[in-house]
C-alpha positions in Angstrom: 2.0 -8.3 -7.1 4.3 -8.2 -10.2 7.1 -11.6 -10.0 10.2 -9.6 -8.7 7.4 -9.4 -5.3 7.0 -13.2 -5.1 9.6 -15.8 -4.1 9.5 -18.5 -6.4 11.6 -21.4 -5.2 12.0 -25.6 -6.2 12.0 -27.8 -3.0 12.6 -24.8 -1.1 15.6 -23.4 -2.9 15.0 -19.9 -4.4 15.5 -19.1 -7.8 17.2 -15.9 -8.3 17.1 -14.2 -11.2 16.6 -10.8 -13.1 14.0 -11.6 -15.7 14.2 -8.9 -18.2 12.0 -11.2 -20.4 9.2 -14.1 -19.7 8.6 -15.8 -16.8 10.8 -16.8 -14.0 9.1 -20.2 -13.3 9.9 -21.2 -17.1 13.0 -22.0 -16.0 11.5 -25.0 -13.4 11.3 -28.2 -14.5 7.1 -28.2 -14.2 6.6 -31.9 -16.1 8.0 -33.6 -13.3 6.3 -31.1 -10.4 4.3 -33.3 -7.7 2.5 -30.5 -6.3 2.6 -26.5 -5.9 2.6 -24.8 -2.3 1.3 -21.2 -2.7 1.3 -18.4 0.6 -0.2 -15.0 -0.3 0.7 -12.6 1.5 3.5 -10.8 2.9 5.7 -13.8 4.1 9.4 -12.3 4.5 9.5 -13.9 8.4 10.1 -16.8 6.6 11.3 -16.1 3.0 13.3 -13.3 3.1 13.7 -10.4 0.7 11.2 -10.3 -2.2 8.2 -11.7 -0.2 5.8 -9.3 -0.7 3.1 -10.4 -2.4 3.9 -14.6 -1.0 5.9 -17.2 -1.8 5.4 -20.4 -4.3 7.1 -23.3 -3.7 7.3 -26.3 -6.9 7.9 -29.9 -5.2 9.4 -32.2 -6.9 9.9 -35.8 -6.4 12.2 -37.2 -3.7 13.9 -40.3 -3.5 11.7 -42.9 -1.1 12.6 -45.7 1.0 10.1 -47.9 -1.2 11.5 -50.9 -1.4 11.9 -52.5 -5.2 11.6 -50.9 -8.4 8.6 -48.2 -8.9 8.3 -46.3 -12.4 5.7 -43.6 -13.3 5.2 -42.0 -16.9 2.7 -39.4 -18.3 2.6 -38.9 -21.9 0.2 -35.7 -23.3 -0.9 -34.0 -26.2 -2.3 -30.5 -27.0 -4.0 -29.7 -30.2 -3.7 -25.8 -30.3 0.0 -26.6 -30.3 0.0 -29.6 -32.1 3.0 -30.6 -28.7 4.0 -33.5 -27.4 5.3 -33.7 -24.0 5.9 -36.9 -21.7 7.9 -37.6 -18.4 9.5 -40.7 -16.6 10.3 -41.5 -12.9 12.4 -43.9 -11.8 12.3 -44.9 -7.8 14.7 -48.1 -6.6 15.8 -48.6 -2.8 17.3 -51.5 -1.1 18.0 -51.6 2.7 19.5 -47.8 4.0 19.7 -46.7 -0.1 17.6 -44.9 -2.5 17.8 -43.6 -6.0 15.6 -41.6 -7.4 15.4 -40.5 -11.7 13.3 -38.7 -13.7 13.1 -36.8 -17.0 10.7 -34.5 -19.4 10.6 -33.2 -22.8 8.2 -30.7 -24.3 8.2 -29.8 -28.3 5.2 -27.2 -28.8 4.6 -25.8 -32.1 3.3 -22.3 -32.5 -0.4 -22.6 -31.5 -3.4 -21.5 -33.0 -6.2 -18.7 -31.4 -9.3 -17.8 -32.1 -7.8 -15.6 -35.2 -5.3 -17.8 -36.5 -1.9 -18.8 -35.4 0.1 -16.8 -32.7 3.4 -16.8 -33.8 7.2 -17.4 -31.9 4.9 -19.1 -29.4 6.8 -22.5 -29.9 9.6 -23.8 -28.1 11.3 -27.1 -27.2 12.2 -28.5 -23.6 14.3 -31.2 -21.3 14.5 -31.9 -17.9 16.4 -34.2 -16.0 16.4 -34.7 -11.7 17.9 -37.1 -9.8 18.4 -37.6 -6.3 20.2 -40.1 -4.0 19.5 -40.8 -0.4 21.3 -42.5 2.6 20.3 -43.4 5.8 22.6 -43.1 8.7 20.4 -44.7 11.1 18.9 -42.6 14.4 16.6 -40.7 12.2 19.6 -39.1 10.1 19.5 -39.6 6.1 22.4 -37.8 3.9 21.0 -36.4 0.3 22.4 -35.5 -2.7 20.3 -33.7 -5.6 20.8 -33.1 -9.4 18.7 -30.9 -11.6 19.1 -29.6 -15.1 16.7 -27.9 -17.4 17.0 -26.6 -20.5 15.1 -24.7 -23.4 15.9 -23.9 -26.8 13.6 -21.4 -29.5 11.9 -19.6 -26.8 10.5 -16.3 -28.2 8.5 -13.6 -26.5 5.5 -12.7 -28.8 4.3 -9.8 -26.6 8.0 -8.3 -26.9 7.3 -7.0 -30.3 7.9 -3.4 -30.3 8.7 -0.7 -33.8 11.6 0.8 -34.2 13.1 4.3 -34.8 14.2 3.1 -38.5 12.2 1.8 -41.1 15.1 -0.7 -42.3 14.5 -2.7 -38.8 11.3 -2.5 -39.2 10.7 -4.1 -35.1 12.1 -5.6 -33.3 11.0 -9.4 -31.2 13.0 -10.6 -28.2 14.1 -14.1 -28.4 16.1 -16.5 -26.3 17.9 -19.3 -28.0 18.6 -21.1 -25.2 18.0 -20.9 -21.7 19.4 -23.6 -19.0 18.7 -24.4 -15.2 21.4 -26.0 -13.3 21.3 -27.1 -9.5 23.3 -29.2 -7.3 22.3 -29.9 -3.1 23.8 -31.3 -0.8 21.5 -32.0 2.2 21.0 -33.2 5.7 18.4 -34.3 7.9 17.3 -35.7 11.4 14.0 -36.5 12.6 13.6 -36.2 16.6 12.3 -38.7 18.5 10.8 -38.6 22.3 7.8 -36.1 24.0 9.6 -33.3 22.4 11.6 -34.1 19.2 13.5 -31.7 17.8 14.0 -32.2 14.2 16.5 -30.4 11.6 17.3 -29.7 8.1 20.9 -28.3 6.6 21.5 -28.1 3.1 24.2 -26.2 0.6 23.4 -25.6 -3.0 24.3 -24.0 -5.8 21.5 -22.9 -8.8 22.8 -21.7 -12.2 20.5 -19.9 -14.4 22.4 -18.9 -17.8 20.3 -17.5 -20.8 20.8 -16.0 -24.0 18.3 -12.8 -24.3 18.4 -11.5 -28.1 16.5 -8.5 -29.8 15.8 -9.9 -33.4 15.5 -6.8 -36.6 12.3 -9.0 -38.0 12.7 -7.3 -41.3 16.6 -7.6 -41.2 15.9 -10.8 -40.3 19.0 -11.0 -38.1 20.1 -10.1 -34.1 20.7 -6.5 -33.5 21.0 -6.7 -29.6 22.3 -9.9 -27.8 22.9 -10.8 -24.2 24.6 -13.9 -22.3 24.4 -14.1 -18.9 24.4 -16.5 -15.7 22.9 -16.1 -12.5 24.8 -18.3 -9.9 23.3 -18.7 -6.6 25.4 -20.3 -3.6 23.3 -20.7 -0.8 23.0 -22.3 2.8 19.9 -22.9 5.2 19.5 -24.5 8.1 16.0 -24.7 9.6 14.9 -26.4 12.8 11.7 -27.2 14.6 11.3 -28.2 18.2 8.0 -29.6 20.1 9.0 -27.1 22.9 5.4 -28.1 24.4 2.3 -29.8 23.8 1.0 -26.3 23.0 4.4 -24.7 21.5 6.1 -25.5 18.3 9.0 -23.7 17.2 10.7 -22.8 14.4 13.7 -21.0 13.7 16.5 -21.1 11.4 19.2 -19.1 8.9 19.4 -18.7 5.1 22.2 -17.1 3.6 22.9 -16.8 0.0 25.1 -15.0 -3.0 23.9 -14.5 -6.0 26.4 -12.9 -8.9 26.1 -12.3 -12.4 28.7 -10.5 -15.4 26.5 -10.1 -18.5 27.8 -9.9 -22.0 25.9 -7.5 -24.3 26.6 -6.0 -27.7 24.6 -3.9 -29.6 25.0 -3.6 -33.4 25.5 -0.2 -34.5 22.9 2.2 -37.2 22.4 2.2 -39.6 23.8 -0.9 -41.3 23.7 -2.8 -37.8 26.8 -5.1 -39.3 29.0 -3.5 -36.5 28.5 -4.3 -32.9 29.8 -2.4 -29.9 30.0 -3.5 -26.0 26.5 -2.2 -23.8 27.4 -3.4 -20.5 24.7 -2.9 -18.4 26.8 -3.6 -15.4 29.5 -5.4 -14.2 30.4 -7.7 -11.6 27.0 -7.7 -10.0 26.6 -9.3 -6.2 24.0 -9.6 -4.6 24.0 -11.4 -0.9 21.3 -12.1 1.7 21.5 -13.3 5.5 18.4 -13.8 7.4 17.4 -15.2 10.6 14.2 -16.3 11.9 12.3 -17.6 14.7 8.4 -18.5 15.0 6.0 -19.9 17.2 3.0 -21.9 17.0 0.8 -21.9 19.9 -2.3 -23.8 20.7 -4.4 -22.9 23.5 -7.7 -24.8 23.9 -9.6 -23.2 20.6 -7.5 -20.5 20.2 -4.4 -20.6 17.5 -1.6 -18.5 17.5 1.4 -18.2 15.1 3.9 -15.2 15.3 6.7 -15.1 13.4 10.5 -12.5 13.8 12.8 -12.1 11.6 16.0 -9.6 10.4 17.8 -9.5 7.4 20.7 -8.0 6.0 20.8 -7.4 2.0 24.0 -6.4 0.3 24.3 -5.4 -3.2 27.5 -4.3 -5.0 29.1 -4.2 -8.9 32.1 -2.9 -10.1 30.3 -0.6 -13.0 27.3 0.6 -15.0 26.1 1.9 -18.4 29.2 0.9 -20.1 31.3 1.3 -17.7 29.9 5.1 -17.3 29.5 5.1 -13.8 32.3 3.1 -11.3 31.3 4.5 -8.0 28.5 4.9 -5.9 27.4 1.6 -6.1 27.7 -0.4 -3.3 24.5 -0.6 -1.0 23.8 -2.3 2.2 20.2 -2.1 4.1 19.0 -4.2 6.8 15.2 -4.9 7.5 12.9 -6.8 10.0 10.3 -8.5 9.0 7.3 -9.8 11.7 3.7 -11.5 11.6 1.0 -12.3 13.9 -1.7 -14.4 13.4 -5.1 -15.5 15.7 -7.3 -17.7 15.0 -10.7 -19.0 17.1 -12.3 -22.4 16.0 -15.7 -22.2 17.6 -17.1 -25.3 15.1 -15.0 -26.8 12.6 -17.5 -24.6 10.2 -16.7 -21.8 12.0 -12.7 -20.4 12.7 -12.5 -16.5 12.6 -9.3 -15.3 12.3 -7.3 -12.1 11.6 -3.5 -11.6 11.1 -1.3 -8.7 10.6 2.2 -9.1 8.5 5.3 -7.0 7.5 7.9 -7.8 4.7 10.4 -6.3 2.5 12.1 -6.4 -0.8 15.4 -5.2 -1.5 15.8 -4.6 -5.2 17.4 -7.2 -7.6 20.7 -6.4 -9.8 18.5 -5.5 -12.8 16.3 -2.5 -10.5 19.9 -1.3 -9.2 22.2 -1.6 -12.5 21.1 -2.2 -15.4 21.2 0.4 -17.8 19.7 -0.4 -21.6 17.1 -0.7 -23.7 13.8 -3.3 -22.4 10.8 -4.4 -23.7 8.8 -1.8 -23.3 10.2 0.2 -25.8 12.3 2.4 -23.3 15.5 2.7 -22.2 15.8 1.9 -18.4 18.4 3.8 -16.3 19.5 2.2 -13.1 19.8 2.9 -9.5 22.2 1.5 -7.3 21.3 3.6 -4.0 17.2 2.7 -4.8 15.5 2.1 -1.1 13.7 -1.4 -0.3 10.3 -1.9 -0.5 8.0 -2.9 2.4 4.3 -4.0 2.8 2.4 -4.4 5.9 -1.2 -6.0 5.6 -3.9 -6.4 7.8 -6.4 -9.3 7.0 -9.3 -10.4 8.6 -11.2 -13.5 7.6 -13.3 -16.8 8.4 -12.8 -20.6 7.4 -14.2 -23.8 7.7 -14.4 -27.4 6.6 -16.1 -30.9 7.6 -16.3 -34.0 5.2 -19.2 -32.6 2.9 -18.1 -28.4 2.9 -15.2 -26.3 2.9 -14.5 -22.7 2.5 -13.0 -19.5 3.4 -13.2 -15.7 3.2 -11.0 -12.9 3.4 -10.9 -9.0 3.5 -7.2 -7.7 3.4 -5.6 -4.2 2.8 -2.2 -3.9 2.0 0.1 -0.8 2.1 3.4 -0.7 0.5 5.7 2.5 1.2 8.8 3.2 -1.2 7.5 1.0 -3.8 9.6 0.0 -6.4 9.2 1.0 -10.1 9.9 2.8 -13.2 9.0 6.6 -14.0 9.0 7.9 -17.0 11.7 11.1 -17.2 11.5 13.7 -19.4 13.8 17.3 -20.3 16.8 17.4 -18.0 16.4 14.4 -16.0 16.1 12.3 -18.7 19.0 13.7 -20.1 21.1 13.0 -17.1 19.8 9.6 -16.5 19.5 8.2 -19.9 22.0 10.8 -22.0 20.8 12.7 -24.7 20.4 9.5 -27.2 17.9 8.2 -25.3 16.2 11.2 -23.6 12.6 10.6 -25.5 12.1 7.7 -24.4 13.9 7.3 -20.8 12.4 5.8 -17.7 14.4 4.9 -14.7 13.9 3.0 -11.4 12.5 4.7 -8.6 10.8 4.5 -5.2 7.4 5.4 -5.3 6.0 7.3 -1.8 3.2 4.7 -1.5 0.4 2.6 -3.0 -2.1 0.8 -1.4 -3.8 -2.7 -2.4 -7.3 -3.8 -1.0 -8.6 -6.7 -1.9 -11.7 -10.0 -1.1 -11.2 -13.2 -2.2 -13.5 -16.4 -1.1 -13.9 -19.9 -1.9 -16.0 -23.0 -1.5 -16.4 -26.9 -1.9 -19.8 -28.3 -1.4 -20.4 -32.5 -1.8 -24.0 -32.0 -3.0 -24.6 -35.9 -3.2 -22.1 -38.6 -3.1 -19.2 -38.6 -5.7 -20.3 -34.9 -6.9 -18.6 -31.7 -6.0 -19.4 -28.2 -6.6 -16.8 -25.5 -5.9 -16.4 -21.3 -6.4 -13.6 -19.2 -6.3 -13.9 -15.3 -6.3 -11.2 -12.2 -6.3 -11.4 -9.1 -5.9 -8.8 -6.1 -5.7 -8.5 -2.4 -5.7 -5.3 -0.5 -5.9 -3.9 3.4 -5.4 -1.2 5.2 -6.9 -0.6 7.3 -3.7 1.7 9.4 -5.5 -1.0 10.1 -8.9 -3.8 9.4 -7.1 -4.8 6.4 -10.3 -4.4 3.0 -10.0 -1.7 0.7 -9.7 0.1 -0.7 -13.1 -0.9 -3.8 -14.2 -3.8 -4.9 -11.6 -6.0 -8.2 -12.4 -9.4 -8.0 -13.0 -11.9 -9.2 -10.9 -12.3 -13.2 -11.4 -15.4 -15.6 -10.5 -14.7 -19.7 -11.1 -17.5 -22.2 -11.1 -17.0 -25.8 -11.3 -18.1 -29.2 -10.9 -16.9 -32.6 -10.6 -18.5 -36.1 -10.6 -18.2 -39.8 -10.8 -21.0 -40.8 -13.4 -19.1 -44.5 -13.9 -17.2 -46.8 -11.0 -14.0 -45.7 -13.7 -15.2 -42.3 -15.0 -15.2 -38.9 -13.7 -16.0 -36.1 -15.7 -15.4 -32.1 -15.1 -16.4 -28.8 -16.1 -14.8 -25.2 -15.1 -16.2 -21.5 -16.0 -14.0 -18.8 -15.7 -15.6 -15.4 -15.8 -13.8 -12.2 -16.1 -14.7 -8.4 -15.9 -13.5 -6.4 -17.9 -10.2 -4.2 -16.4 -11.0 -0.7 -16.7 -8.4 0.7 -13.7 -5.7 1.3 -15.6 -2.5 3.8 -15.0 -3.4 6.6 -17.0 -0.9 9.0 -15.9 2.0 6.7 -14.8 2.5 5.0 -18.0 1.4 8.0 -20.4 -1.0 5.8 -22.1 1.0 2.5 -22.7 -1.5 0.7 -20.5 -4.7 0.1 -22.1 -8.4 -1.2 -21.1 -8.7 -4.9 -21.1 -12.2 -7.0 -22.6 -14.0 -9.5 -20.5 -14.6 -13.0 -21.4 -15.5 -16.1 -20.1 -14.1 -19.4 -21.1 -15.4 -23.1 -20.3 -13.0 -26.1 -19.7 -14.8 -29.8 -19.6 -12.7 -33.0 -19.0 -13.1 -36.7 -18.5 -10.9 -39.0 -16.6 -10.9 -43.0 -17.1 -8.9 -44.9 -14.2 -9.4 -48.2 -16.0 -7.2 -50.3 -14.2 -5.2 -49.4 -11.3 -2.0 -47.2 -11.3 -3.5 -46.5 -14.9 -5.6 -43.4 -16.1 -6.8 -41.9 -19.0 -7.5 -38.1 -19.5 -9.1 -36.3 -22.4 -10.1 -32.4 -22.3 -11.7 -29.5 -24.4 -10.0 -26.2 -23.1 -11.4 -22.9 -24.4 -15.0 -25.1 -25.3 -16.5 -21.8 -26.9 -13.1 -21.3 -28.9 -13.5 -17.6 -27.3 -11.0 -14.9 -28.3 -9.3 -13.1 -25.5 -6.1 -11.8 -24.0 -5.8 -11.4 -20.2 -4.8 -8.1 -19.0 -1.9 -8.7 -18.2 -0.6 -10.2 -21.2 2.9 -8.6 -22.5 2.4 -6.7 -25.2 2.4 -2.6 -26.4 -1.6 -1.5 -26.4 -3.4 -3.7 -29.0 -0.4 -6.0 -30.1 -1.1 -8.9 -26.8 -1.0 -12.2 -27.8 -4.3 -14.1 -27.9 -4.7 -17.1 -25.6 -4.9 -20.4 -27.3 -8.1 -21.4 -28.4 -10.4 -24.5 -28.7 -7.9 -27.1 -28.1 -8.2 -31.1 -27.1 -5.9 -32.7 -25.1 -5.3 -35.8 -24.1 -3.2 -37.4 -21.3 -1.9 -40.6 -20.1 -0.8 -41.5 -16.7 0.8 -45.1 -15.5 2.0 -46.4 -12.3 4.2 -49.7 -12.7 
């Protein structure tokens, strides 16, 4: 599924956004992430709107009651880029207190492929977190977080796209500077007894501002620019309770508000020394409130987790296009979202299961309002009155581990009704949606009657002999246009990873990874009148080495891309034959220490 159908959140906070441009987790503060929690799937019981395709969750440090003074660094280096990048975390508690610091920086140089150097693939970054617990005693702690993030150059090489008039030449979009800002204040209990009953409350507030520009490369100066902020206020309370040996349950309430006012000018033709307002909207608001309950059941060797939930999604703005359109715009739609999951553990090797989910996504302020020119070389019209998405997938599967093998397998099939896209309009309905400037080359958003997705994906981990691991990972998906009877835009390819790991030395460890990839022939002919095009193959080899040689202390060195193989993935940004390359042969090195 494409980002806007995946909840990306940091320690469980979402990060809303409408990405016109790049990705949504540049904005997370990644050199300082402890771990990533991925859930595929439809998962709205418990995320909400935008679920459809699973959540990710980036965890970053917390403050610890660790008594003393406890630092951790990581220093790196990356030879395609020729960047540097290095991170600090300081942890310090004393009786009931704790205070916890860290911070990042990133400086990566254009770096270099298989053809040469890819260029406005550079960019600087800083991040800084800090958190500060207190114990109340009884199990209670109060918390208070900080984050801030902030990136500067960022350009988007697959953004390229000609323009109209020979005097622009094309046109690249860029950001200046893009910032992350969050503040959360938190409490929790822990429950105690035969049936504890622990909870977790927390307000926040998440600012994501950016500058979005389109850059005239042979004017060599900004002919479109952007500025807006994306404030999210939110609450959640969540709470689970040992009902019974057998029951655990969960249930809780989010609520949030996100808003947004952007500030666009566009300059005008043909000298493009005079810029005018292009407002995509105004005003925009979006709000969510969600409840949820689930239980997770245990009987004997049978597992059962089912899951409720109902959500209400509001979204509202006082124009569009200009100030073109002032009514009509308001929308309200409620959903309810539900899973149900059975498992049966007849060895440890051997758990069937099967499960059977439903979610939903409302569409964000860009799908409803915005009206103006994108990437893709089109101009977009909005639709404020555009229906919510849902998906219900059936998956069966089987899983297992003991202390030598692990794996799983799974067969899902997941159908999607009022889908949410773009459609390219031509003749009078371009006309009306995009006006007669930008009638050749209008799309607008609309629901789509129905695709589906099937898919298998399997993995395994094998200890062949002490100290040595072997492990495979394979994907597979199909996908239907229900409405063109073609595929789905944008669809991966099918992917098999081998790899291997070993300890050759009581302080070494060395590793090696093949990814293989088919090429990606299913593309959407029809949909996107030919602006999707077939994808290569390749396969690309990774080996590493790590030295732990002394404790707390470790050494890394790696060869990415071993073959130096050119390739782009398919779903690279970038008009048919102008995708950015993926880096090629590059060393890195990294440092990690524990003091």
């Amino acid at each position: 599924m494409q980002k806007d159908s995946v909840v990306l959140m940091v320690d469980g906070m979402r990060l809303n956004s409408a990405q016109r441009a790049g990705a949504i987790a540049s904005f997370l503060s990644l050199g300082l992430a402890e771990r990533v929690e991925v859930v595929k799937g439809p998962a709205s019981v418990l995320y909400g709107t935008g679920a459809l395709g699973g959540a990710i969750n980036v965890r970053l440090p917390q403050a610890r009651f660790e008594p003393g003074l406890h630092l951790k660094t990581r220093l790196g280096y990356d030879s395609a880029s020729r960047g540097a990048s290095g991170a600090a975390l300081l942890n310090a508690s004393q009786g009931d207190h704790a205070l916890m610091l860290g911070g990042s920086l990133a400086d990566y140089q254009d770096y270099r492929a298989p053809g040469g150097k890819v260029a406005y693939t550079g960019y600087e970054s800083g991040a800084f977190i800090g958190q500060y617990r207190y114990r109340l005693g009884g199990g209670q702690q109060l918390r208070l977080s900080l984050q801030q993030q902030r990136d500067d150059d960022v350009w988007y090489p697959g953004s390229i796209k000609p323009h109209a008039l020979p005097v622009v030449g094309s046109v690249i979009t860029h950001s200046p500077k893009q910032t992350r800002r969050l503040y959360e204040l938190g409490y929790n209990r822990q429950g105690d007894g035969e049936r504890p009953l622990n909870f977790d409350l927390r307000l926040y507030r998440q600012e994501m501002s950016r500058s979005i520009y389109g850059q005239a490369r042979l004017l060599g100066r900004d002919i479109v620019t952007t500025d807006v902020s994306f404030a999210t206020d939110g609450l959640d309370a969540r709470a689970d309770w040992l009902l019974h040996p057998a029951h655990l349950l969960s249930f809780g309430i989010n609520a949030w508000r996100m808003t947004a006012d952007p500030d666009a000018w566009m300059a005008r033709p043909p000298q493009f020394v005079q810029y005018v307002p292009s407002q995509p909207f105004g005003d925009g608001r979006l709000q969510a409130v969600g409840l949820y309950l689930q239980d997770d059941i245990k009987l004997g060797a049978w597992s059962v987790l089912a899951g409720l939930r109902h959500d209400r999604v509001q979204g509202r703005a006082a124009m569009m296009n200009n100030g073109a359109v002032t009514s009509g715009l308001d929308r309200s739609d409620g959903a309810t979202s539900a899973s149900l999951g059975v498992m049966y553990e007849v060895t440890p090797l051997l758990r069937p299961y099967a499960n059977v989910s439903r979610a939903f996504r409302a569409a964000d302020l860009r799908e409803r309002y915005q009206s103006g020119l994108r990437n893709d070389g089109f101009y977009w019209a909005g639709s404020p009155q555009i229906r919510p998405e849902t998906a219900t997938q059936f998956e069966l599967g089987m899983k297992g581990e003991d202390e030598r093998f692990g794996y799983a397998v799974s067969a899902f099939r997941t159908r999607i009704a009022n889908h949410i896209t773009g459609m390219q309009l031509t003749g009078a309905a371009a006309m009306a949606a995009c006006g007669a400037a930008n009638a050749a080359a209008c799309k607008q958003t609309f629901n789509l009657g129905h695709a589906t997705l099937t898919g298998l994906e399997a993995s395994l981990r094998w200890r062949w002999r002490p100290g040595h691991w072997l492990d495979a990972g394979y994907s597979r998906v199909r996908d239907t246009n229900g409405d063109l009877h073609e595929p789905l835009y944008q669809m991966p390819a099918d992917t098999l990873r081998l790899g291997w790991e070993g300890r050759i030395l009581a302080d070494w460890s060395v590793d090696a990874t093949a990814l293989l990839v088919r090429p990606q022939k299913r593309v959407a002919t029809r949909f996107t009148r030919g602006q999707e095009d077939v994808s290569a193959g390749y396969g690309v080899v990774d080996v590493g080495a790590t030295w732990r040689y002394a404790r707390g202390q470790s050494l890394r060195l790696a060869i990415k891309n071993l073959g130096d193989k050119r390739y782009h993935e398919h779903l690279a940004e970038g008009l048919p034959g102008l995708e950015p390359h993926a880096p090629g042969r590059s060393l890195r090195i990294g440092w990690e220490g524990q003091f």
